[in-house]
C-alpha positions in Angstrom: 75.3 58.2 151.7 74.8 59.8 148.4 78.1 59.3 146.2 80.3 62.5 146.2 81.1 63.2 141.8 83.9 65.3 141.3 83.6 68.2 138.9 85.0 67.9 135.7 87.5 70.7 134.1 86.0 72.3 131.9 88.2 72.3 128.4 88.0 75.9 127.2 89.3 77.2 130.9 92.0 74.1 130.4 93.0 74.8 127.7 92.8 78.8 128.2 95.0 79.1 131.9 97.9 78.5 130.5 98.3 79.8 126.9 101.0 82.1 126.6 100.6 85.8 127.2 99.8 87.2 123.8 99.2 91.3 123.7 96.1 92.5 122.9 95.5 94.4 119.3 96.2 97.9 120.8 99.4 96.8 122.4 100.9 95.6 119.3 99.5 98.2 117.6 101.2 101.2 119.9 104.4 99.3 119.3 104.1 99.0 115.7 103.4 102.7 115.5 106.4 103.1 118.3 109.3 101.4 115.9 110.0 104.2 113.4 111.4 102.8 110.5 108.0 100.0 110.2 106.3 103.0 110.0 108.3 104.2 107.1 107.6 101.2 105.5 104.0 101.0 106.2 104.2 104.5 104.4 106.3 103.2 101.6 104.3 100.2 100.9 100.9 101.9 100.8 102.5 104.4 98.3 103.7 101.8 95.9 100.1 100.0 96.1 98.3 103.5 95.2 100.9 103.4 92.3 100.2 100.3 91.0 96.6 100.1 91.1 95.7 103.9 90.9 98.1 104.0 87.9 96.1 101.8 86.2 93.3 103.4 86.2 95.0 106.3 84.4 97.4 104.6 82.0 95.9 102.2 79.2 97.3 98.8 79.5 98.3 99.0 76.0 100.8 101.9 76.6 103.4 98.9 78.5 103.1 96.4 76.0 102.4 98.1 72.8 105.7 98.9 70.9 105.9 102.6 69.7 109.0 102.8 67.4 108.9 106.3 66.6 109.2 107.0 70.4 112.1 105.0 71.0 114.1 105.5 74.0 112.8 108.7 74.7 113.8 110.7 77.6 111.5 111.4 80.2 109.3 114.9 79.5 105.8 116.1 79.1 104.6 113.6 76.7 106.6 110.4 78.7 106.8 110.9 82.0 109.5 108.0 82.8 110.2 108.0 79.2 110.6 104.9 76.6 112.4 101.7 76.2 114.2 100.5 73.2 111.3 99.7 71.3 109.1 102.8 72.2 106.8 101.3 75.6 105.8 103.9 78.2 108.3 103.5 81.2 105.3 104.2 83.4 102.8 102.3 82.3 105.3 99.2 82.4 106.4 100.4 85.9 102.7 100.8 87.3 101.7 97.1 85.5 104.4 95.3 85.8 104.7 96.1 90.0 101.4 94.6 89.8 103.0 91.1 88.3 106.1 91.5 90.5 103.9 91.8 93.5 101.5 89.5 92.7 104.3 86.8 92.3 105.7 87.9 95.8 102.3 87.6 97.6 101.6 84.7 95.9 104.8 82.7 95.7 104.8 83.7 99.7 101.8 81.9 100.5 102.4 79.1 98.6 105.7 78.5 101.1 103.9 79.3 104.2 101.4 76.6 103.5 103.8 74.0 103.1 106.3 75.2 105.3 103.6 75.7 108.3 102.1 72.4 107.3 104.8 70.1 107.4 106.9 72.3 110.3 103.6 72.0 112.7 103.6 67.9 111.2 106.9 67.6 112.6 107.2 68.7 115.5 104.2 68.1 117.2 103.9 64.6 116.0 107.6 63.6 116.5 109.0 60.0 115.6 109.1 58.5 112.4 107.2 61.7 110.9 109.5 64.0 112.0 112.6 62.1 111.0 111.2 62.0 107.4 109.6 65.1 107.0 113.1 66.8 108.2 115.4 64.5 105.6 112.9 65.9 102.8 113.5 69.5 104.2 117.3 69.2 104.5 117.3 67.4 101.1 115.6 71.0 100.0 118.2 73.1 101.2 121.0 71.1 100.1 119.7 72.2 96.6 121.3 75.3 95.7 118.6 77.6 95.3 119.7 80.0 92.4 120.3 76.9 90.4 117.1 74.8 90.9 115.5 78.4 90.1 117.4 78.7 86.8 117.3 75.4 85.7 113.4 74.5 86.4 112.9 78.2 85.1 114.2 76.9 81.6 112.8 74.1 81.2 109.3 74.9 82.1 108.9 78.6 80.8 108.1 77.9 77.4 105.7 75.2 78.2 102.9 76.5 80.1 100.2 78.2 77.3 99.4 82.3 78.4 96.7 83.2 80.4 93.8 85.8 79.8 91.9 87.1 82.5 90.0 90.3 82.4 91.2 91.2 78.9 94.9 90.8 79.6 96.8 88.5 78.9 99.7 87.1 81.1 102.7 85.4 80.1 102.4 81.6 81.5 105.6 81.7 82.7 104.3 83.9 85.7 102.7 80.7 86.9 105.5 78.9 86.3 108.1 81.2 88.6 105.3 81.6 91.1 105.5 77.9 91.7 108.9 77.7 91.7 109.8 79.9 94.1 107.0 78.8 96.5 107.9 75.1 96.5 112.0 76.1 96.7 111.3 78.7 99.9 110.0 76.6 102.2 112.6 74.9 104.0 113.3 77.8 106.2 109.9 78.6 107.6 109.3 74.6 108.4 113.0 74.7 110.4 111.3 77.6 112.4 107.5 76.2 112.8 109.1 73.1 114.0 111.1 74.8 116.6 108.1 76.8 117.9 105.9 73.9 117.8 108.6 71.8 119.9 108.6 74.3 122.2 104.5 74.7 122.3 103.7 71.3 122.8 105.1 71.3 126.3 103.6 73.6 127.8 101.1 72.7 130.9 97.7 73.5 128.5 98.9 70.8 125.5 99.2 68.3 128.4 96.2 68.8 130.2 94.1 68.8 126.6 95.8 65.2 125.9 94.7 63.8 129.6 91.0 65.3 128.6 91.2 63.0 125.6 91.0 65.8 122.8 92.4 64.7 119.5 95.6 65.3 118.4 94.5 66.7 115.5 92.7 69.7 117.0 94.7 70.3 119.7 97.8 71.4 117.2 95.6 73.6 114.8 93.3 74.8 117.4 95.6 75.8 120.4 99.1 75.1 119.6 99.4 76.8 116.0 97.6 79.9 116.8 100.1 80.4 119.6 103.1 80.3 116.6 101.3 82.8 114.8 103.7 85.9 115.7 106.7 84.0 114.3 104.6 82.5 110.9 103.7 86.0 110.3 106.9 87.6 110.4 108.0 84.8 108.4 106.0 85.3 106.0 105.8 89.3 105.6 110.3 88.7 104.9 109.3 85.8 102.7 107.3 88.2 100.1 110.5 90.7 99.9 112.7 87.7 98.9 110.8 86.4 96.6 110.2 89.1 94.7 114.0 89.6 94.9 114.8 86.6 93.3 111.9 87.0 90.6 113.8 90.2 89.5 117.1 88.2 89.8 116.4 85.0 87.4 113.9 88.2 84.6 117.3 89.7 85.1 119.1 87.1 83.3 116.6 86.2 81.1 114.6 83.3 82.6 112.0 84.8 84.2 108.9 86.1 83.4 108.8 86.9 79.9 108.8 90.4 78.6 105.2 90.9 76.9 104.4 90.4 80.6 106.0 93.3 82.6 107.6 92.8 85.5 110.3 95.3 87.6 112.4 92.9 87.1 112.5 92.0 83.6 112.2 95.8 83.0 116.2 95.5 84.6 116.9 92.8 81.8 118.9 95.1 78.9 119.6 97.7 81.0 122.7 97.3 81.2 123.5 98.2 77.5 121.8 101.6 78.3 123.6 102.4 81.6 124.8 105.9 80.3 122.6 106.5 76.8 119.2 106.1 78.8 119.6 105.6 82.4 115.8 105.9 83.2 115.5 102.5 82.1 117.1 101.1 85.1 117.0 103.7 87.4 112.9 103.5 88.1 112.2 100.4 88.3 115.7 99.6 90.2 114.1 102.2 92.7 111.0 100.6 93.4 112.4 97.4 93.6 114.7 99.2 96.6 112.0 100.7 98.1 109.8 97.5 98.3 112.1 95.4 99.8 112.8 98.3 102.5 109.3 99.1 102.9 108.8 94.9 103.6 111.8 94.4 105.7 110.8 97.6 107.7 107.6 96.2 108.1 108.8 92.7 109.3 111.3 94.5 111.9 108.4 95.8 113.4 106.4 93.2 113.6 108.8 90.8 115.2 109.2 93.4 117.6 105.8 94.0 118.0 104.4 90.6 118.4 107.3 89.5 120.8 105.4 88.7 124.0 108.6 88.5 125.9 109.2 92.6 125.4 108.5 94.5 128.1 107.9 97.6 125.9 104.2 98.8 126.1 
């Protein structure tokens, strides 16, 4: 009697039955398109990045750095659109370059968190044990840190020491590289806290189990099925994470530890406005604006997002 072999499960059908319900594109795309104020901000944030690199292709670099003396503080008019500074600079050319740097650092300095963040969130809670228990003392340790200080201080002591970079013919201050790191290794905390919590939740589900009986490693079954399944929240995570960070990048400029001021930024554009609140207010009031309606325009963008990625809504 010829020996009866039982069929073995195949691992992509495993693996795939029971992987939560995750709408397809157009779903979350009608939804995004449903929630009225993302679209606002989808509008708003494709405006600002025609500005900023459409700007430049119509405004010489040298018209935000270059100091123009005789064309000090100018009000805006035909010849200055946004008028000048207190040392003659085109308000528009700084606006239109410097929303490059101040975007730049906010993309950046985001990604930098979400890799460590998703990293050592995913580490933690998937793997468990010893791991977990030190990878969460390091994170808390983080946030115990008050933020605003660890920015300031490390912002002092290690803008002046990194040398300017050139790249394509401009030169950037080095301090950019210096707040981007900062405020990528100081966000963190809060998108590990979440991974974790998602990953917890992940890693019992009937698929994860079923994987570990087949013998798959560890290792692949947390990037490969369990991770991509945390996406929704990493992303919405991550679109909120660019809008503070380029919050608190105009926040430290602002009080003179930032980025410094050969390199424009929106922020340090804010820096000595204050001693021309009444005698030329279009040196805060323009870039204050687009700082505004960035951090809308992202925020909008996030709302709609979460809400569109949730596969728990019921909304089509």
């Amino acid at each position: 009697m010829a020996a009866t072999t039982l069929p073995t499960p195949a691992l992509p059908a495993a693996l795939g039955a029971e992987v939560p319900s995750v709408k397809s594109g157009s779903r979350v795309l009608r939804r995004f398109l449903r929630h009225r104020a993302a679209v606002l901000g989808m509008i708003i944030l494709i405006g600002l990045a025609l500005f900023v690199v459409g700007g430049s292709l119509l405004l010489p670099y040298a018209l935000a750095v270059d100091p123009a003396p005789r064309f000090k503080l100018q009000a805006p008019g035909a010849e200055h659109t946004f008028g000048t500074d207190q040392i003659g600079r085109d308000i528009l050319a700084r606006l239109v370059y410097g929303g490059q740097i101040s975007l730049l650092i906010g993309i950046t300095a985001m990604l930098l968190s979400l890799l460590v963040g998703t990293l050592i969130g995913a580490l933690a809670g998937y793997y468990g044990g010893l791991l977990d228990s030190i990878l969460m003392r390091l994170t808390e340790a983080v946030l115990t840190i008050p933020r605003l200080f660890l920015l300031l201080t490390m912002s002092k002591f290690f803008g002046g020491r990194v040398p300017p970079l050139v790249i394509g013919g401009r030169e950037f201050s080095g301090s950019v590289i210096v707040i981007i790191v900062i405020l990528g290794i100081t966000s963190w905390p809060g998108l590990a806290r979440i991974v974790r919590a998602q990953i917890l939740s992940l890693r019992q589900m009937e698929y994860v189990l079923a994987a570990e009986s087949l013998g798959v490693r560890r290792g692949r079954i947390l990037f490969r099925h369990i991770l991509p399944n945390a996406t929704a929240t990493i992303i919405v995570s991550a679109t909120l994470g660019i809008a503070s960070a380029i919050q608190s990048e105009a926040y430290i400029s602002f009080l003179g530890l930032g980025v410094d001021s050969k390199t424009p930024t929106w922020g340090n554009m804010l820096q000595l406005a204050p001693r021309y609140l009444g005698s030329a207010p279009w040196m805060w009031l323009f870039p204050g604006a687009l700082l505004l309606l960035t951090v809308l325009g992202v925020n909008f963008v996030g709302d709609g997002l979460r809400d569109a990625l949730d596969p728990k809504s019921q909304k089509g």
